[in-house]
PDB file with SEQRES, HELIX, SHEET and CRYST1 records, atoms N, CA, C and O in Angstrom:
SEQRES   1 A   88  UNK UNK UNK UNK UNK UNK UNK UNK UNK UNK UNK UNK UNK          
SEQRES   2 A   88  UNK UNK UNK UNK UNK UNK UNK UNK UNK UNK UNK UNK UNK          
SEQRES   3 A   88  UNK UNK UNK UNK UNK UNK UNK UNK UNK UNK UNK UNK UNK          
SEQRES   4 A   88  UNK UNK UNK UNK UNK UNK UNK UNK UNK UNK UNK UNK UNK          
SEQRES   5 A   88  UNK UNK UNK UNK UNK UNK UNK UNK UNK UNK UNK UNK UNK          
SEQRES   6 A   88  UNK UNK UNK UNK UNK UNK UNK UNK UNK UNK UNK UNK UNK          
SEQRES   7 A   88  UNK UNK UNK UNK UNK UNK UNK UNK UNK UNK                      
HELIX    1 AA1 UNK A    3  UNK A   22  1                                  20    
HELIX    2 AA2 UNK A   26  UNK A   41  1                                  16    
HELIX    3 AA3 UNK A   45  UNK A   59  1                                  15    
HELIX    4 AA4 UNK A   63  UNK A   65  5                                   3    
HELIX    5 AA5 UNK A   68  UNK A   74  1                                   7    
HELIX    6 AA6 UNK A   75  UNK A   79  3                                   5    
HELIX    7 AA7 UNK A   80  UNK A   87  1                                   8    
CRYST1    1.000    1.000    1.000  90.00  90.00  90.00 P 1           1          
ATOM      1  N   UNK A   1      24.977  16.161  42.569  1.00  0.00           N  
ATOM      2  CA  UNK A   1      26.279  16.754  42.295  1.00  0.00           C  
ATOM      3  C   UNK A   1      26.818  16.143  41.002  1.00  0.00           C  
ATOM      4  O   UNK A   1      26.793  14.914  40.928  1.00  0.00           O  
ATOM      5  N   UNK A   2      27.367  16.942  39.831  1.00  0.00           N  
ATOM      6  CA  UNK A   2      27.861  16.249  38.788  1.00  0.00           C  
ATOM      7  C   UNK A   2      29.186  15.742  39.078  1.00  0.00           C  
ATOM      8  O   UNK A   2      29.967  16.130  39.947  1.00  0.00           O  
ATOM      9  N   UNK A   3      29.336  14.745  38.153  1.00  0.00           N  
ATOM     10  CA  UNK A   3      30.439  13.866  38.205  1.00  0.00           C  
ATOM     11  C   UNK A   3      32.145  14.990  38.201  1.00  0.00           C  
ATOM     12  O   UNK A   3      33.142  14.754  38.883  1.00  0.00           O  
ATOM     13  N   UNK A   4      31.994  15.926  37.406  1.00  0.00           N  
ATOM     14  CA  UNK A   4      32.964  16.817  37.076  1.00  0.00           C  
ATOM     15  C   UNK A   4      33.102  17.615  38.538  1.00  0.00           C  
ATOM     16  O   UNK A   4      34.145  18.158  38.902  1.00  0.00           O  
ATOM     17  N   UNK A   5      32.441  17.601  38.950  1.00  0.00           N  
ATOM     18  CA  UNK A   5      33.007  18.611  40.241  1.00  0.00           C  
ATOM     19  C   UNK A   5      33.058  17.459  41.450  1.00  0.00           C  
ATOM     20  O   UNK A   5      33.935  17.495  42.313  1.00  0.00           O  
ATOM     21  N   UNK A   6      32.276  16.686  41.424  1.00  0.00           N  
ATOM     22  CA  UNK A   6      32.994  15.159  42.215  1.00  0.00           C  
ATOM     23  C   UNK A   6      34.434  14.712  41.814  1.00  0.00           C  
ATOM     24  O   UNK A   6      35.151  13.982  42.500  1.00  0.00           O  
ATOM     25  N   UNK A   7      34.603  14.999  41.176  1.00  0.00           N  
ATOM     26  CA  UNK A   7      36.018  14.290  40.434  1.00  0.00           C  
ATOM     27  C   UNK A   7      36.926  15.645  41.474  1.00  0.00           C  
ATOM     28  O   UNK A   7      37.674  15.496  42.440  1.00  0.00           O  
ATOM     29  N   UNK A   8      36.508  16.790  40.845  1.00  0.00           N  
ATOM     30  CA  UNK A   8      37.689  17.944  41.266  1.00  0.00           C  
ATOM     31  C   UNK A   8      37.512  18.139  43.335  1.00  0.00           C  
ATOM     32  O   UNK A   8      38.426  18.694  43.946  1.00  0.00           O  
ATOM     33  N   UNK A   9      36.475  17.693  43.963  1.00  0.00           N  
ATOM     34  CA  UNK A   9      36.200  17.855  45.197  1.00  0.00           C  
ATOM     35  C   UNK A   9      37.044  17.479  45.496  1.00  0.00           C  
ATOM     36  O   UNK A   9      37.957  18.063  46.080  1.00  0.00           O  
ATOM     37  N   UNK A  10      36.922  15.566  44.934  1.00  0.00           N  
ATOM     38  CA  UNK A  10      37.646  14.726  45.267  1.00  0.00           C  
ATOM     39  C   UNK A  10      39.390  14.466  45.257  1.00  0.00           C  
ATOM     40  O   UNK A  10      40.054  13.858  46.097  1.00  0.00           O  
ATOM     41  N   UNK A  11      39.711  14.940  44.391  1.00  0.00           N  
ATOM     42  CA  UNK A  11      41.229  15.200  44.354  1.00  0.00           C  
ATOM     43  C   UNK A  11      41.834  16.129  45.273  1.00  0.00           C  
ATOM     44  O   UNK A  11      42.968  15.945  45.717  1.00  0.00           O  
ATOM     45  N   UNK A  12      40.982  17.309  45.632  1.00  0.00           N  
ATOM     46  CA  UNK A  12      40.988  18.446  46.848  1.00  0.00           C  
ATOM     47  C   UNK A  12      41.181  17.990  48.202  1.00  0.00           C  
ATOM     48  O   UNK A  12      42.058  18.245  49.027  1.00  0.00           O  
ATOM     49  N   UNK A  13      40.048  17.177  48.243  1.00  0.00           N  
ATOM     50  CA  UNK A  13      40.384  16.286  49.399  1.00  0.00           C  
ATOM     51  C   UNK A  13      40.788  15.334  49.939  1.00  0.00           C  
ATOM     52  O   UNK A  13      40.653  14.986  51.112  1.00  0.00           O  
ATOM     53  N   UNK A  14      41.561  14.628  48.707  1.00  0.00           N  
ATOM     54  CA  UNK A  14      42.725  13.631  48.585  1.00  0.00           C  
ATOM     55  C   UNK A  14      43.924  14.671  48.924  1.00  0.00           C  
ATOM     56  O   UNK A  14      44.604  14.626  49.949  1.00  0.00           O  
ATOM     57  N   UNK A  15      44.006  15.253  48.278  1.00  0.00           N  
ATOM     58  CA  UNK A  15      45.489  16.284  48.837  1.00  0.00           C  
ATOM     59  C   UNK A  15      45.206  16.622  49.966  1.00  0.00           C  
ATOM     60  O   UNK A  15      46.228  16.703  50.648  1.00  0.00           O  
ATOM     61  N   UNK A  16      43.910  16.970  50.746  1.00  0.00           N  
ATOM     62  CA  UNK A  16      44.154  17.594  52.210  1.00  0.00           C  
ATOM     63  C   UNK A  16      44.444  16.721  52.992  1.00  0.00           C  
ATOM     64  O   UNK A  16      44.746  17.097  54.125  1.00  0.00           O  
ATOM     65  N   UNK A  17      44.463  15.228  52.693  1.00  0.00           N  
ATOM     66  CA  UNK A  17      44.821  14.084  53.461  1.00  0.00           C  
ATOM     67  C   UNK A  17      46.522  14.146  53.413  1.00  0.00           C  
ATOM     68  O   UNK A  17      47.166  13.539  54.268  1.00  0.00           O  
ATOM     69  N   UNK A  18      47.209  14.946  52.318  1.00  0.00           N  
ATOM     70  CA  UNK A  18      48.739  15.241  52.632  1.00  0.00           C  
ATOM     71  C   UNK A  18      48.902  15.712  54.145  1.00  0.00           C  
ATOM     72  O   UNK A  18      49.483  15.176  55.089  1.00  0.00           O  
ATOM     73  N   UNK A  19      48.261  16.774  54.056  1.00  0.00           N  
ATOM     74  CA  UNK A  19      48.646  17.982  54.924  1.00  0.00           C  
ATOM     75  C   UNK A  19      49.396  17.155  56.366  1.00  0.00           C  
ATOM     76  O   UNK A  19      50.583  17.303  56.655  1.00  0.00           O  
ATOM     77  N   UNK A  20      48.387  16.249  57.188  1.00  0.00           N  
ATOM     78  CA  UNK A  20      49.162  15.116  58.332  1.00  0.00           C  
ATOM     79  C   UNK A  20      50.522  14.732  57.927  1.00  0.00           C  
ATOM     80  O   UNK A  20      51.355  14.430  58.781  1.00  0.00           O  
ATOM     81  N   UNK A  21      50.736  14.728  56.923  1.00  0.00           N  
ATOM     82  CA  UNK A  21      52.193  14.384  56.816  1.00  0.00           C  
ATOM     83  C   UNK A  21      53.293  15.739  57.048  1.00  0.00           C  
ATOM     84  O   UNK A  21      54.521  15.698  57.129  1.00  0.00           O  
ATOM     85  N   UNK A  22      52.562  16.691  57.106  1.00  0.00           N  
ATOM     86  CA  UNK A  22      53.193  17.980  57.847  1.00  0.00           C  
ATOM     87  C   UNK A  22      52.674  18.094  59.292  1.00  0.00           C  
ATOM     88  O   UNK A  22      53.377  18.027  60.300  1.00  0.00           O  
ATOM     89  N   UNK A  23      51.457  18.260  59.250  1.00  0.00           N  
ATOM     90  CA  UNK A  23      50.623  18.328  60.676  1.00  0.00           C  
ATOM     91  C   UNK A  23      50.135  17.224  61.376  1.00  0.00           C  
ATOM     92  O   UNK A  23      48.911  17.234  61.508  1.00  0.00           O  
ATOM     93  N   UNK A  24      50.711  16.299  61.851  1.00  0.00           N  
ATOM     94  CA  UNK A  24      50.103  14.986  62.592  1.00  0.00           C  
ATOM     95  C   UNK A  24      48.707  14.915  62.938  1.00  0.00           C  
ATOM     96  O   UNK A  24      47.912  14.024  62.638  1.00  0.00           O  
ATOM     97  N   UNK A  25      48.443  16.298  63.819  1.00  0.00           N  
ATOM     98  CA  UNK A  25      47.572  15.884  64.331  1.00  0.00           C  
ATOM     99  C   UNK A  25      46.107  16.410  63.350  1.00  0.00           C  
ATOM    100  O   UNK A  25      44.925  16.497  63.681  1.00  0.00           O  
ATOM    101  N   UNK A  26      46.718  16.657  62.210  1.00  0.00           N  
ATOM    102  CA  UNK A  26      45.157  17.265  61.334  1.00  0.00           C  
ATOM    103  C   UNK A  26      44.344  15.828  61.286  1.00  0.00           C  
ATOM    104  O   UNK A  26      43.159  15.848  60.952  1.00  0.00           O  
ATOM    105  N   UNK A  27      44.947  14.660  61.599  1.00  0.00           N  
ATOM    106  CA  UNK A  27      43.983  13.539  61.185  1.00  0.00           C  
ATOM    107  C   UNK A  27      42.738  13.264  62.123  1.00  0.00           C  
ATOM    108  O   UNK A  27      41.778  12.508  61.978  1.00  0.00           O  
ATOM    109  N   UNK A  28      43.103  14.179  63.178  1.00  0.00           N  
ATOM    110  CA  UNK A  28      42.128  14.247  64.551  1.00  0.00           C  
ATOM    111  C   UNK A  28      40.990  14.229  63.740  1.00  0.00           C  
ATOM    112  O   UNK A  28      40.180  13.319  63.563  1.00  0.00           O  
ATOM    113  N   UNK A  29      41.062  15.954  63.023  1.00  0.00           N  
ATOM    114  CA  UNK A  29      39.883  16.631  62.421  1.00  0.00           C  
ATOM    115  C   UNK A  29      39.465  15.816  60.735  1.00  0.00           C  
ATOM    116  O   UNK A  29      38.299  15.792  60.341  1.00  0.00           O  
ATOM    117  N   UNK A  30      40.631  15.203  59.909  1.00  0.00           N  
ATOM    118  CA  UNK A  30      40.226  14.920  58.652  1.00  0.00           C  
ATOM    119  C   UNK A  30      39.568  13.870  59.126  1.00  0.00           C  
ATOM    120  O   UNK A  30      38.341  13.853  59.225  1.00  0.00           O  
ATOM    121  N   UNK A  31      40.427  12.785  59.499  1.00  0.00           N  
ATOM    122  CA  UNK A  31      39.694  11.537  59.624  1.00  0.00           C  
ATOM    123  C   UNK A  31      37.750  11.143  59.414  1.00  0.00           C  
ATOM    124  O   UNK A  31      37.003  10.539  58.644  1.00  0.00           O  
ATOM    125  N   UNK A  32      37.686  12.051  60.810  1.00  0.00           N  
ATOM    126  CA  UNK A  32      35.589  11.613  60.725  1.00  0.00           C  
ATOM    127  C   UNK A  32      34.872  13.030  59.660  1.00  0.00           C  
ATOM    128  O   UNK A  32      33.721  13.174  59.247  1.00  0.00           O  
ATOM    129  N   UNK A  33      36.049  13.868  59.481  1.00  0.00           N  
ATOM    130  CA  UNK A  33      35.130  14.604  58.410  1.00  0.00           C  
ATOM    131  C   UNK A  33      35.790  14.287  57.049  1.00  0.00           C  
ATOM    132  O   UNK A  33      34.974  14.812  56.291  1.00  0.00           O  
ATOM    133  N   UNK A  34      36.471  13.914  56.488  1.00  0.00           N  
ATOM    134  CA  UNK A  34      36.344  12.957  55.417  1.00  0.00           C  
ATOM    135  C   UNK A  34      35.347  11.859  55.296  1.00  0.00           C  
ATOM    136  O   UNK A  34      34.571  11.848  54.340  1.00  0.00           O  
ATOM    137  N   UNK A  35      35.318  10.758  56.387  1.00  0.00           N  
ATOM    138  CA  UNK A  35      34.081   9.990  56.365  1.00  0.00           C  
ATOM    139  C   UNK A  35      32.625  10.711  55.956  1.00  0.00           C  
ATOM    140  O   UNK A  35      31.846  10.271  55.111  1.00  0.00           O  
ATOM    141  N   UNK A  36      32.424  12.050  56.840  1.00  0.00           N  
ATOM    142  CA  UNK A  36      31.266  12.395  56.497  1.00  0.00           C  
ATOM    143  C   UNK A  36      31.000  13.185  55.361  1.00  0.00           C  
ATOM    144  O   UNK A  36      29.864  13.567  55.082  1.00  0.00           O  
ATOM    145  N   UNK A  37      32.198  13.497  54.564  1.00  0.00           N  
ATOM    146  CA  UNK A  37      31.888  14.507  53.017  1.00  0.00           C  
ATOM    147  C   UNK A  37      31.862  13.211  52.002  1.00  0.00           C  
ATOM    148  O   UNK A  37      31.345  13.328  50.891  1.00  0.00           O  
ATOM    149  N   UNK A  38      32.397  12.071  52.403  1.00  0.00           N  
ATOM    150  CA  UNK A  38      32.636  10.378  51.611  1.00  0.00           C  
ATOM    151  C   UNK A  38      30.608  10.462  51.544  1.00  0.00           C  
ATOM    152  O   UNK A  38      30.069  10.779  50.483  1.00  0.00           O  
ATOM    153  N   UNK A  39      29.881  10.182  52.624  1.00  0.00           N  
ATOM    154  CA  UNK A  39      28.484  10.078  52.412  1.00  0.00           C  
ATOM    155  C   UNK A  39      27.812  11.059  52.125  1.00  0.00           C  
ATOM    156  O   UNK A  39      26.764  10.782  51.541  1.00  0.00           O  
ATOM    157  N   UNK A  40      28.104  12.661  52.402  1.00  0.00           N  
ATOM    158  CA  UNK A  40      27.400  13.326  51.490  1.00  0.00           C  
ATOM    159  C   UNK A  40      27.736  13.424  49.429  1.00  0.00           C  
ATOM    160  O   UNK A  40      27.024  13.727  48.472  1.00  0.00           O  
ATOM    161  N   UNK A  41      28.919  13.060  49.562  1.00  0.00           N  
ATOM    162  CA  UNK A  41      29.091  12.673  47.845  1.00  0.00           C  
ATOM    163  C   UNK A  41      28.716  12.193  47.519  1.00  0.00           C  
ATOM    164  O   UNK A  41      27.896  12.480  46.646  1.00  0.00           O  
ATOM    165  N   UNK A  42      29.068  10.516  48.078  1.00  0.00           N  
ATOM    166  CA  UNK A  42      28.289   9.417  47.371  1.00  0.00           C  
ATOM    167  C   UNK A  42      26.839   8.549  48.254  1.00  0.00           C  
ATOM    168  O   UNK A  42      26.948   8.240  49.441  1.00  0.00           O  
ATOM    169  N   UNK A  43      26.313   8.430  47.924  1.00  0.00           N  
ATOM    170  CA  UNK A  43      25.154   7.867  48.669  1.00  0.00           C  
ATOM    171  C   UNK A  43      24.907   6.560  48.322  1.00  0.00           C  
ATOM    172  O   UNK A  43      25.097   6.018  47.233  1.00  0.00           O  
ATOM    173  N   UNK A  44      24.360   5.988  49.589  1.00  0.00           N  
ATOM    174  CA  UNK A  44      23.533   4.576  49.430  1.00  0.00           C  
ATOM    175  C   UNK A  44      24.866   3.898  50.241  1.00  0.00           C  
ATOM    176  O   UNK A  44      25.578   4.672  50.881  1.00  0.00           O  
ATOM    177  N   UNK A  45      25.193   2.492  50.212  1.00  0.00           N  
ATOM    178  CA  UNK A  45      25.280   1.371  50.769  1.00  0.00           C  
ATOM    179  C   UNK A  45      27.154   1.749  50.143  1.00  0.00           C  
ATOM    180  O   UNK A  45      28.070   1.863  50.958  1.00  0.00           O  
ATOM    181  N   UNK A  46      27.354   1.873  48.752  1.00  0.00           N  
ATOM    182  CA  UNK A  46      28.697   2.453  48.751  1.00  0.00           C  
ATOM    183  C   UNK A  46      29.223   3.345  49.146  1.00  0.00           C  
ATOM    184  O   UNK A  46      30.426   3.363  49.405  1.00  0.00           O  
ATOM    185  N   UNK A  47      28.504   4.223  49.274  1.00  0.00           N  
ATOM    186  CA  UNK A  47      28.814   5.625  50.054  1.00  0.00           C  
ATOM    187  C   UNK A  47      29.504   5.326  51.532  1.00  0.00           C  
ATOM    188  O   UNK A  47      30.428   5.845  52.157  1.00  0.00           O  
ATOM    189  N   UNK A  48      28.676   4.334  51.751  1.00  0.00           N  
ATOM    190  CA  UNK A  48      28.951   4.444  53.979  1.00  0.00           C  
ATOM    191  C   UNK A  48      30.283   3.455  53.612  1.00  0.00           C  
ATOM    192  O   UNK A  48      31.279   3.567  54.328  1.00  0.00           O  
ATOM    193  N   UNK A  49      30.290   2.621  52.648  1.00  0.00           N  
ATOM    194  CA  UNK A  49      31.528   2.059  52.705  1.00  0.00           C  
ATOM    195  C   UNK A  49      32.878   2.544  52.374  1.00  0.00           C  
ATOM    196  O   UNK A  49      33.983   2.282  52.848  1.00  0.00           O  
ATOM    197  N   UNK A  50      32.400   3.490  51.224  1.00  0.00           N  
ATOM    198  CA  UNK A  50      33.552   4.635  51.245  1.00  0.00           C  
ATOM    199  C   UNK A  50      34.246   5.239  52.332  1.00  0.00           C  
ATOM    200  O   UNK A  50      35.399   5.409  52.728  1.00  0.00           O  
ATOM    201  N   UNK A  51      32.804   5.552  52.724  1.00  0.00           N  
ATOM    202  CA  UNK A  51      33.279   6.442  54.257  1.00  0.00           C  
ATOM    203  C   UNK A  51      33.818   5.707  55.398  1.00  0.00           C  
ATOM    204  O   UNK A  51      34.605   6.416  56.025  1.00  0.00           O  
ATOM    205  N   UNK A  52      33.715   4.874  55.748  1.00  0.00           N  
ATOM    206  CA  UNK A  52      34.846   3.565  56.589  1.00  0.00           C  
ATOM    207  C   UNK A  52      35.945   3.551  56.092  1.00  0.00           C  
ATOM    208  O   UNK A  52      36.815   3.687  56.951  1.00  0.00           O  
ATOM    209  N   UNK A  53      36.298   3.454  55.155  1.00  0.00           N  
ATOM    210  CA  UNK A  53      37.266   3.104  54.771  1.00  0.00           C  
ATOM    211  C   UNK A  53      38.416   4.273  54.567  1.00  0.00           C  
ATOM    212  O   UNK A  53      39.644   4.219  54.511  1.00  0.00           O  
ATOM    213  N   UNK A  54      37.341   5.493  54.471  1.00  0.00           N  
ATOM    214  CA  UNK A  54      38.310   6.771  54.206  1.00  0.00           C  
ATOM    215  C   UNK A  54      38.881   7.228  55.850  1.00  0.00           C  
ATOM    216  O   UNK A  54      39.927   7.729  56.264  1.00  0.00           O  
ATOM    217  N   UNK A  55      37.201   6.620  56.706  1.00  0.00           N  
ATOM    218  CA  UNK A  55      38.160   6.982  58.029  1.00  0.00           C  
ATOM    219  C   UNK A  55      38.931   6.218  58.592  1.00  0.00           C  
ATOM    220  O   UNK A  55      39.909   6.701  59.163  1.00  0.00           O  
ATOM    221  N   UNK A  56      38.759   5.108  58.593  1.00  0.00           N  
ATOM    222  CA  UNK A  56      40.327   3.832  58.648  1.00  0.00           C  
ATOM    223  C   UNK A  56      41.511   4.542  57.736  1.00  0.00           C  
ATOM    224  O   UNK A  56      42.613   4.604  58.280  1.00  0.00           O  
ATOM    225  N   UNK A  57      41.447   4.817  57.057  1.00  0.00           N  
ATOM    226  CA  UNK A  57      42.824   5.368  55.731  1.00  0.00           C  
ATOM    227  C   UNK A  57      42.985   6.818  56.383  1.00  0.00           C  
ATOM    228  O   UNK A  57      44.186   7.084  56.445  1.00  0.00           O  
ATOM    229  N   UNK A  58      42.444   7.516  56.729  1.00  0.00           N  
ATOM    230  CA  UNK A  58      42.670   8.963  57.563  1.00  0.00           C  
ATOM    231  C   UNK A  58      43.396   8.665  58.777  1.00  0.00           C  
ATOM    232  O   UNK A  58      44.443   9.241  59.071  1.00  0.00           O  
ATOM    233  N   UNK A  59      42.984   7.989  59.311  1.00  0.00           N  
ATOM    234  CA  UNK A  59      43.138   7.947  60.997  1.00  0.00           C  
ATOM    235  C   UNK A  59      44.488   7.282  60.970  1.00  0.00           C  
ATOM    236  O   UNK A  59      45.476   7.850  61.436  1.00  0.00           O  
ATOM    237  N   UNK A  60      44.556   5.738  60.274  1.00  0.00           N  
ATOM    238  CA  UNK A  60      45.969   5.508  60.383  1.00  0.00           C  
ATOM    239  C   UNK A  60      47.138   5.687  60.051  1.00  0.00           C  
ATOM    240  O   UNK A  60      47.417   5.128  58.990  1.00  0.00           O  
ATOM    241  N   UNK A  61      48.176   6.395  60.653  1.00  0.00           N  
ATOM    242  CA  UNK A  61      49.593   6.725  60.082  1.00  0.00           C  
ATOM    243  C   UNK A  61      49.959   5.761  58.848  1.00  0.00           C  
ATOM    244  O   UNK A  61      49.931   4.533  58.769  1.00  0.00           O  
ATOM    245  N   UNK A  62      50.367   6.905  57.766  1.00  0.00           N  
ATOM    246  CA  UNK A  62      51.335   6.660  56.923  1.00  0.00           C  
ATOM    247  C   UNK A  62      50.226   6.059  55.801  1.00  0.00           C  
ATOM    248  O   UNK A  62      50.689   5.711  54.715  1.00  0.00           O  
ATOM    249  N   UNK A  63      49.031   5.950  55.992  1.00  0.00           N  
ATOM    250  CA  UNK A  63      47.967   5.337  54.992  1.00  0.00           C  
ATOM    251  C   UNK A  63      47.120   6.674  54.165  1.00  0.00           C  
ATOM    252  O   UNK A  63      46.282   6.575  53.268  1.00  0.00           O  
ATOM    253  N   UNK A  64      47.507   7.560  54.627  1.00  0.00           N  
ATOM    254  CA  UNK A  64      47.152   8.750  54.041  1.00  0.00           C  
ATOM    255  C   UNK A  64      47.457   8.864  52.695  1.00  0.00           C  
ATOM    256  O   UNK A  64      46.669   9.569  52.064  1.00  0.00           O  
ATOM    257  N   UNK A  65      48.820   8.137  51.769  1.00  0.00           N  
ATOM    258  CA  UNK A  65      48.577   8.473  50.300  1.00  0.00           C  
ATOM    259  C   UNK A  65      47.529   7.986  49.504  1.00  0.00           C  
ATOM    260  O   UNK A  65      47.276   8.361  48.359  1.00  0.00           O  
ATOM    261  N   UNK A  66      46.729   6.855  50.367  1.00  0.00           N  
ATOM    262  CA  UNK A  66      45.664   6.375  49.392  1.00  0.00           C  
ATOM    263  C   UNK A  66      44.511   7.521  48.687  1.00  0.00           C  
ATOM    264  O   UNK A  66      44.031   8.447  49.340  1.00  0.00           O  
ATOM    265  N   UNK A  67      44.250   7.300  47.516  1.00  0.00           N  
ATOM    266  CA  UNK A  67      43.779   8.661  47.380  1.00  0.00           C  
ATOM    267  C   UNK A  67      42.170   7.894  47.267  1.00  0.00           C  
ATOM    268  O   UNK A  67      41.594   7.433  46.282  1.00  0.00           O  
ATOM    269  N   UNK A  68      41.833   7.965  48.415  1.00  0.00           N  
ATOM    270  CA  UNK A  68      40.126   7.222  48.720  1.00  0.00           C  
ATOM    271  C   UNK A  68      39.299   8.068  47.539  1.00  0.00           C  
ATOM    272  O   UNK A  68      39.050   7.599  46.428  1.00  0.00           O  
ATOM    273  N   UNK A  69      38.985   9.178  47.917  1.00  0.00           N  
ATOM    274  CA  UNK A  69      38.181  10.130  47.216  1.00  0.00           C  
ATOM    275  C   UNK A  69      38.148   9.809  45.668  1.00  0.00           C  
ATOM    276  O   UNK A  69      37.046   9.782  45.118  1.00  0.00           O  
ATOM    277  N   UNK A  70      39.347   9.553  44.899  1.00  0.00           N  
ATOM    278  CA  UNK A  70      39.914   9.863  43.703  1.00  0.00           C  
ATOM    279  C   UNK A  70      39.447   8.181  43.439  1.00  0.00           C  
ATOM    280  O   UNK A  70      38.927   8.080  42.328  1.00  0.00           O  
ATOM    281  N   UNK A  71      39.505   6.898  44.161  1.00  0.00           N  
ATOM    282  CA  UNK A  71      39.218   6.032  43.495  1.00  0.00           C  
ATOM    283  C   UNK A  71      37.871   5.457  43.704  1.00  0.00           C  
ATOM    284  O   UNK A  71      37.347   4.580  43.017  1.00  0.00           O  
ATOM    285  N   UNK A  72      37.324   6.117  44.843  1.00  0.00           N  
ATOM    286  CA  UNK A  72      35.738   6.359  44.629  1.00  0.00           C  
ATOM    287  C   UNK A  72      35.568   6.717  43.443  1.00  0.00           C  
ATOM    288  O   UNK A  72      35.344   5.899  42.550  1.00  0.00           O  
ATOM    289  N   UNK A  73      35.652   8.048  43.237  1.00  0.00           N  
ATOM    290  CA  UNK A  73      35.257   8.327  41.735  1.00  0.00           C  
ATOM    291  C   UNK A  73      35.160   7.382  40.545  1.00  0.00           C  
ATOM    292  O   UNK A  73      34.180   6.973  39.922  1.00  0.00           O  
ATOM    293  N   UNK A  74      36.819   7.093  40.378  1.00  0.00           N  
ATOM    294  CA  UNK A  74      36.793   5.724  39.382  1.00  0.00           C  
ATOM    295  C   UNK A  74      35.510   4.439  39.507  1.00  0.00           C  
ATOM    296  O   UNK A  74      34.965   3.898  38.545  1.00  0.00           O  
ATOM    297  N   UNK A  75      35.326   4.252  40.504  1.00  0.00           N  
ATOM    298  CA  UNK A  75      34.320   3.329  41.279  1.00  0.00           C  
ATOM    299  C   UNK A  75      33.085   4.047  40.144  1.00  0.00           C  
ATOM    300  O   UNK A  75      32.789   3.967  38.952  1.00  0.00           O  
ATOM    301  N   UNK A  76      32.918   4.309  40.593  1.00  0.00           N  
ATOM    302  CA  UNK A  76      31.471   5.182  40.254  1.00  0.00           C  
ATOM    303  C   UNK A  76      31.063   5.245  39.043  1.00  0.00           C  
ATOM    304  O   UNK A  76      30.239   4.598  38.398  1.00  0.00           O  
ATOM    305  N   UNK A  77      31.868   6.266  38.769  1.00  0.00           N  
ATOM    306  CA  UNK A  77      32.118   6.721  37.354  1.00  0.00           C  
ATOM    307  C   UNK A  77      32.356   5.795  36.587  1.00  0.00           C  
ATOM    308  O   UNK A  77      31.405   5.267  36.011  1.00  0.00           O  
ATOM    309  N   UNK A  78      33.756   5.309  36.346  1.00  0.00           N  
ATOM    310  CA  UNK A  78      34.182   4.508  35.209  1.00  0.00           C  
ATOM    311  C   UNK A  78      33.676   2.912  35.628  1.00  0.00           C  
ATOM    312  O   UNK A  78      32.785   2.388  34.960  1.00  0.00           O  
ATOM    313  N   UNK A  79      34.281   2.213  36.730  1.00  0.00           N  
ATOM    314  CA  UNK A  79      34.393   0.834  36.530  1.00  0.00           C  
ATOM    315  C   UNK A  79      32.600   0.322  36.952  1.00  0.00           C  
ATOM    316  O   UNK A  79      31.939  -0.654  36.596  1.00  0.00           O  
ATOM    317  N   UNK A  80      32.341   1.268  37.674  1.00  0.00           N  
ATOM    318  CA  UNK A  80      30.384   0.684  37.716  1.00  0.00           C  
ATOM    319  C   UNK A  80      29.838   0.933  36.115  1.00  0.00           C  
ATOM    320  O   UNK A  80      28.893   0.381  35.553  1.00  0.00           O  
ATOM    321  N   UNK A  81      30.532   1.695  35.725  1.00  0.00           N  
ATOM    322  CA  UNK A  81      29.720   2.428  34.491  1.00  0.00           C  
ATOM    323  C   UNK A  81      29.839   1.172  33.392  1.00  0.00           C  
ATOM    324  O   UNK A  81      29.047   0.430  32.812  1.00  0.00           O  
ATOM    325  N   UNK A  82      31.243   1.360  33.442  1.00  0.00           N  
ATOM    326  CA  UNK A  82      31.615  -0.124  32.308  1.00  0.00           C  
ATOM    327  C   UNK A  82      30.852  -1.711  32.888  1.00  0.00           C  
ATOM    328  O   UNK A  82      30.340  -2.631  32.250  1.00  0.00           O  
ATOM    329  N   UNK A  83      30.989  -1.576  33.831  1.00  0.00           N  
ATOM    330  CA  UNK A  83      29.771  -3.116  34.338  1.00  0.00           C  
ATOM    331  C   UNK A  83      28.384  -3.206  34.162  1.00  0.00           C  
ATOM    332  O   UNK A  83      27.980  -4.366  34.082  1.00  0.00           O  
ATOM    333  N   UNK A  84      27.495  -2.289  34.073  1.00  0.00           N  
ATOM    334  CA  UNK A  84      26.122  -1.640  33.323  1.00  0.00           C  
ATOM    335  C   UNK A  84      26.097  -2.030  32.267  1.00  0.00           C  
ATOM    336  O   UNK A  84      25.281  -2.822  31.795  1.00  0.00           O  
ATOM    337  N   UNK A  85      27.409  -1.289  31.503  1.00  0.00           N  
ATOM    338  CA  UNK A  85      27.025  -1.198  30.147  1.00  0.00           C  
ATOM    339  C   UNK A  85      27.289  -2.895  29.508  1.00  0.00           C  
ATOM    340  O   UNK A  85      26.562  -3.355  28.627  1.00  0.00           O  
ATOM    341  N   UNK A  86      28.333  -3.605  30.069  1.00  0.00           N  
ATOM    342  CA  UNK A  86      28.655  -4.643  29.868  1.00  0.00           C  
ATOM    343  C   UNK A  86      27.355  -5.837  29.640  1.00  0.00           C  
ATOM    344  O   UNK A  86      27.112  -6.501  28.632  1.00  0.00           O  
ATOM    345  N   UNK A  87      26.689  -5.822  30.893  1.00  0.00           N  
ATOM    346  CA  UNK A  87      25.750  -6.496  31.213  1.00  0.00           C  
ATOM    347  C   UNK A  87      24.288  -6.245  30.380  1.00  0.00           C  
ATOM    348  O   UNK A  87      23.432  -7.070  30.062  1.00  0.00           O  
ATOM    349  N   UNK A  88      24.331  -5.120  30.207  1.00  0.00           N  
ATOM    350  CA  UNK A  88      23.030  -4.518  28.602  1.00  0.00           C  
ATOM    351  C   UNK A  88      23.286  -4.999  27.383  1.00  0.00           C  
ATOM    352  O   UNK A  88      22.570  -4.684  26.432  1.00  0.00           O  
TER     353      UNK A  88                                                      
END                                                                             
């Protein structure tokens, strides 16, 4: 998956983590399927940690503005990228 449509998934599904703040109980359903779109995005050993963490941040009230998805990306993208290049 390219980075450009990871980026735009990801903001998509940072906002659908609003929606509980209208609908309580959508976190039933976001919670473990956020975790599981967290490991089909990103893969490997960060990926599953993403995904813990997005379903801890889903599931518990009022932790929903974290925008998991959106700073995965940064993760990834920018601040792994700049530590690579640093170290070359």
């Amino acid at each position: 998956m390219k980075k450009n449509r990871k980026l735009i998934l990801g903001l998509i599904f940072d906002a659908l983590g609003y929606v509980s703040f209208v609908f309580p109980l959508f976190d039933v359903v976001w919670a473990p399927l956020s975790a599981y779109l967290m490991t089909k995005m990103y893969k490997g050993k960060e990926g599953k940690v993403a995904a813990v963490i997005s379903f801890i941040e889903e599931a518990l009230p009022f932790f929903d503005v974290i925008p998991t998805f959106s700073i995965m990306w940064l993760y990834t993208y920018v601040i792994k990228t700049e530590k690579s290049v640093v170290k070359t």
